[in-house]
N, C-alpha and C positions, 0 to 999 in steps of 0.2 A: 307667317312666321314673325314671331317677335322680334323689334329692334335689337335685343340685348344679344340674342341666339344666334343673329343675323353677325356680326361685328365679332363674336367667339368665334362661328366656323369659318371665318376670313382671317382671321389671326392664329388659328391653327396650321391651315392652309401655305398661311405665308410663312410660318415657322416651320414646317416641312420642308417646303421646297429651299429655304437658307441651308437646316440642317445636310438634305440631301446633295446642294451645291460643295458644302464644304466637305463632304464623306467622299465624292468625285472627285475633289481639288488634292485631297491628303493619300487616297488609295488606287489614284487611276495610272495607268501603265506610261510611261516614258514615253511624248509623243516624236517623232521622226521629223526629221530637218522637210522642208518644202522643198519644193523642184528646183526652187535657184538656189538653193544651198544655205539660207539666210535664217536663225534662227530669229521667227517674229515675237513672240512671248516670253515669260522669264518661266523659266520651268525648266526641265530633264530633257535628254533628247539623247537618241541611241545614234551612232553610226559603227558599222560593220569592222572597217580596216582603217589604218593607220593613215592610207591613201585616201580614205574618206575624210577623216580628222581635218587632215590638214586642206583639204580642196571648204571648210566650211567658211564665210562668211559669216561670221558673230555679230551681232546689232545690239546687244546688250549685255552690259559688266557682268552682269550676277549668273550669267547662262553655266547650267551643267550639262556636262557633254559623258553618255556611258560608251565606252569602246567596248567593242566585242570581242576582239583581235589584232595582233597587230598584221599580218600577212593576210592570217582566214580566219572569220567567228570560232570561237574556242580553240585557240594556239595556245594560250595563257601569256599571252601578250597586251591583253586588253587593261581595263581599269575607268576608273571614274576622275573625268578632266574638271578644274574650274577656268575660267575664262577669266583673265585678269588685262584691263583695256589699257593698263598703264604699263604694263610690266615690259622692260627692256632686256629683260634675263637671255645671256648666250643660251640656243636652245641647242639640246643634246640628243633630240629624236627620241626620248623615253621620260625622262620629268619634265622636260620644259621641250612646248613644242611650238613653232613661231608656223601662223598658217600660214600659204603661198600666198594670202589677197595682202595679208600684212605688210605695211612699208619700213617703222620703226618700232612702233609700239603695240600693245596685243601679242599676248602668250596664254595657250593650254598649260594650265600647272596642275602635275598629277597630282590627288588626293594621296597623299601614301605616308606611311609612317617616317621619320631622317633618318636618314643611315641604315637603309633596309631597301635591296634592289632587287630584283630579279632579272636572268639574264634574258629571259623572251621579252620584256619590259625594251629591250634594246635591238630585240630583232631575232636571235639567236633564233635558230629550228629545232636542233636536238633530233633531224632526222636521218641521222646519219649520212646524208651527201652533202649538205649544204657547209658551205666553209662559214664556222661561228666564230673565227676569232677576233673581229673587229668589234662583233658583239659582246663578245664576253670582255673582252679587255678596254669597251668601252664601259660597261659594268663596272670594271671595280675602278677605273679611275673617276667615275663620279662621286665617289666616295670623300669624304671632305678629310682636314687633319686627323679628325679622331677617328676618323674609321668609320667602320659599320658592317653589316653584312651583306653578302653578296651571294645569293641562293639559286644555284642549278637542279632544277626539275630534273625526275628521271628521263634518260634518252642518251644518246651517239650523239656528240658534236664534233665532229671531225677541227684540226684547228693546222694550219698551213706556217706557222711562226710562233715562237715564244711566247706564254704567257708571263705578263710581271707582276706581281703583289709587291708591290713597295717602290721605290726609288733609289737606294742609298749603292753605293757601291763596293762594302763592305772593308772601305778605308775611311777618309776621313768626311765622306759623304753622309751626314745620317740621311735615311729616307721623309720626306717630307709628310708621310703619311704613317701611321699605325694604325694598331687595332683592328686589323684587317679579319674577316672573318668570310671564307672560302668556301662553302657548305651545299653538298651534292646530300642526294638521297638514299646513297648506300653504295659503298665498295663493290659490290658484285661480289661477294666471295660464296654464292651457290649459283647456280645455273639457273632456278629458278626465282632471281630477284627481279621482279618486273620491273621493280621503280629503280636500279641503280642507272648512278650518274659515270657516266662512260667520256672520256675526253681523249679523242683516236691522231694518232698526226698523220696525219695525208699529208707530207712534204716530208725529205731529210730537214732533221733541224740537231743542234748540241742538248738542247734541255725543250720539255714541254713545258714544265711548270719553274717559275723561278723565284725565290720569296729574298729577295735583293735587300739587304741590310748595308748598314746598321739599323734592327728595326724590332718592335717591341709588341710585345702581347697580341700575336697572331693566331692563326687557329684554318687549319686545313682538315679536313672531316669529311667523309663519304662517298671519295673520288676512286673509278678507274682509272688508270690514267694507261692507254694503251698504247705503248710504243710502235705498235706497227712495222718492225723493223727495219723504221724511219729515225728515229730518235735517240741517239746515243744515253742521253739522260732524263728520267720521267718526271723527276721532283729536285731541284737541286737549293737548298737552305744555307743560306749565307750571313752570317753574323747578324744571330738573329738573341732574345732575351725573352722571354715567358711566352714561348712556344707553346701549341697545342696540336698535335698531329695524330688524327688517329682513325681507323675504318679507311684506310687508305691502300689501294691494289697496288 
């Protein structure tokens, strides 16, 4: 074989296997944490539940971490983490999540749009036994001044105590927060809506829902709100300004 033939199919060769390194490196599936827990490469990495996340040992800044779940794979609790080795951020167990190996420093911080939460994002079930109210109303007080939305999946969340939208106490308190925005998947007003957002009281309580003013351009949309004949009042609106309420049982 000719020197010149000989040096072309060694340079083909090697230009293959580069090609084919980088087509693995850009298309290959999320590899899984190692036995100690320790991501060793920079790249993707799946774990299952929330109890997973946080039992991880991270060993580098740029690591991305996929949740599956927050309880069980496909709860819609899950999401995609970055791993930030500085960050001192209070963690909230749904955007900012500080793991158990952590002393000071190092935080999961969810990829997610600002001002846009979900309540299984915080633990919530939606299966009708589980008590969601810590979840849900840790939901909307993540919410920063301007507000944002706070979206409940179809399902039964049972809730044992008051929910609040706002702060103010409809004197001379204004609410510290607006723009709150409340938003379930449908009223239930046929029997056969599969995805309505149902919110049940398992407890005597005064009010389920409460939107506590002085407080400004809210918006409540798509809720049951089921008294259970627990609850003296289902929605109670307090000195409130560019209201939006509506698909509401």
């Amino acid at each position: 074989m000719k020197k010149g033939a000989l040096i072309l199919i060694i340079a083909l060769l090697a230009l293959t296997l580069v090609f084919s390194s980088c087509n693995k490196a850009q298309n290959g599936e999320p590899s899984t944490p190692t036995d100690s827990g320790k991501l060793k490469t920079t790249g993707s990495y799946v774990v299952d539940t929330m109890k997973d996340l946080l039992a991880l040992e991270v060993s580098e800044a740029d690591a991305i971490v996929i949740l599956k779940g927050y309880h069980e794979v496909g709860d819609g609790g899950g999401g995609t983490f970055y791993f930030d080795a500085a960050s001192t951020k209070e963690p909230d167990g749904a955007l900012v999540i500080k793991p158990t190996a952590a002393t000071e420093n190092g935080r999961f911080i969810r990829d997610c749009e600002q001002g846009y939460v979900n309540v299984k994002w915080f633990g919530a079930k939606g299966n009708g036994m589980t008590d969601d109210t810590k979840a849900i109303q840790a939901a909307i007080d993540s919410l920063g001044t301007g507000g944002g939305t706070v979206v409940l999946p179809g399902g039964n969340y049972p809730i044992t105590s008051t929910l609040n939208i706002g702060d103010g106490d409809s004197g001379e308190k204004i609410s510290s927060k607006n723009g709150i925005k409340f938003i379930g998947t449908g009223g239930g007003f046929s029997h056969n809506t599969a995805s309505a957002t149902t919110i049940k009281a398992n407890a005597e309580m005064e009010v389920m829902l409460s939107l506590n003013g002085r407080i400004s351009d809210c918006e409540i949309a798509g809720i049951y709100l089921f008294g259970n004949d627990r609850a003296k009042t289902c929605l109670e609106l307090k000195s409130f300004s560019g209201g939006y309420f509506h698909n509401i049982k």
